[in-house]
N, C-alpha and C positions, 0 to 999 in steps of 0.2 A: 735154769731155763728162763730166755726173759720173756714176758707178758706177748700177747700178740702182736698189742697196738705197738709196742716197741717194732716188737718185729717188722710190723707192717712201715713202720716208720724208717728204720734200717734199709728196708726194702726200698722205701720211694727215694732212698737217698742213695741208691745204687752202692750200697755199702754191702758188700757178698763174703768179704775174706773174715774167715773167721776169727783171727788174732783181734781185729779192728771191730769188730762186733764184740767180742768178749768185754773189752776196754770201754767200749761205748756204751755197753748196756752198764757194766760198772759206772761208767764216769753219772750220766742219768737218772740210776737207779739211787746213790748216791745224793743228789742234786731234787732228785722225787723226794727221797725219806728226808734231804737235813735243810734242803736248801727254800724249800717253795715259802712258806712262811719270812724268815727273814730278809730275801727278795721280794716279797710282796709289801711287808711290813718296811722297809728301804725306799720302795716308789712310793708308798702313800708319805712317811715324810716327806722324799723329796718335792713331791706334792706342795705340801707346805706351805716349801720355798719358793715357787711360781708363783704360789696362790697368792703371796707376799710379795710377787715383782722383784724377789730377790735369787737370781736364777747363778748368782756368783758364787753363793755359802754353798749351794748343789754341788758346783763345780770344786768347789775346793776340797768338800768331803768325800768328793768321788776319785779325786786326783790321789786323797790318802788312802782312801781304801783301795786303788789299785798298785801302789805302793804298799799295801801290808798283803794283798794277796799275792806279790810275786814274791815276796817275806816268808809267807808262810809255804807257798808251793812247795820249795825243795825241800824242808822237813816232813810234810804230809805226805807227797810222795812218796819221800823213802819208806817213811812206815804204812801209809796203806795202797801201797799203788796208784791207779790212776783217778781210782775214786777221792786220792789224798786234794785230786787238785779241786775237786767237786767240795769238799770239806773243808776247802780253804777260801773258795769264794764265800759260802754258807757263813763261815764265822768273819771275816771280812764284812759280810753285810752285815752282822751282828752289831760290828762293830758300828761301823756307819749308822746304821739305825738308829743306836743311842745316843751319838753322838748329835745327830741331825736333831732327837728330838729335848737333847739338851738347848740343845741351840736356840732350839722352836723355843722351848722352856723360860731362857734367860730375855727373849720376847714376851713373854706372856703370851703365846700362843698354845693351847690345849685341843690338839687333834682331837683327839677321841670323848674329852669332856663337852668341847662347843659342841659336838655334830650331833645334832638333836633332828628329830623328823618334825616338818612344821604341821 
């Protein structure tokens, strides 16, 4: 059974058939447990890169990571259905993630060492 607020979310999205609720609360429910962290942890790098004027390295690593999530789609898929595609954005952004803060890195840029409260 998915949560309310799913429900209520389902709901305001006029989404009624069950097939497509089932898959939706998968895909979400999916995307809630693997994905929020390395999506969150992905904008704050690309952050970064703005923050740097450099709004191109974003773009490039975003260009590969959308390139390794239609990579990994059809295998995730098959083995965990439609949540497979929810767990392939998730390690996609993984990927990116370290990637971006490689990058930051060979900058000498230190997200989370510089950010001090003044």
């Amino acid at each position: 059974a998915a949560p309310r607020c799913l429900n209520a979310y389902l709901d305001v999205l006029n989404c009624y058939d069950p097939l497509v609720r089932r898959h939706a609360t998968a895909y979400l429910a999916a995307t809630a447990r693997w994905g929020a962290l390395p999506l969150c942890a992905d904008a704050a790098a690309f952050a970064g890169f703005k923050g740097l004027g450099d709004t191109r390295a974003a773009l490039q690593i975003s260009f590969a990571t959308v390139l390794l999530n239609c990579g990994l789609n059809g295998p995730f898929i098959r083995r965990w259905g439609v949540a497979g595609a929810a767990h392939a954005t998730s390690v996609s952004a993984c990927v990116a993630t370290l990637v971006a803060l490689a990058r930051l890195a060979a900058r000498n840029v230190r997200l989370f060492e510089d950010a001090k409260p003044d």
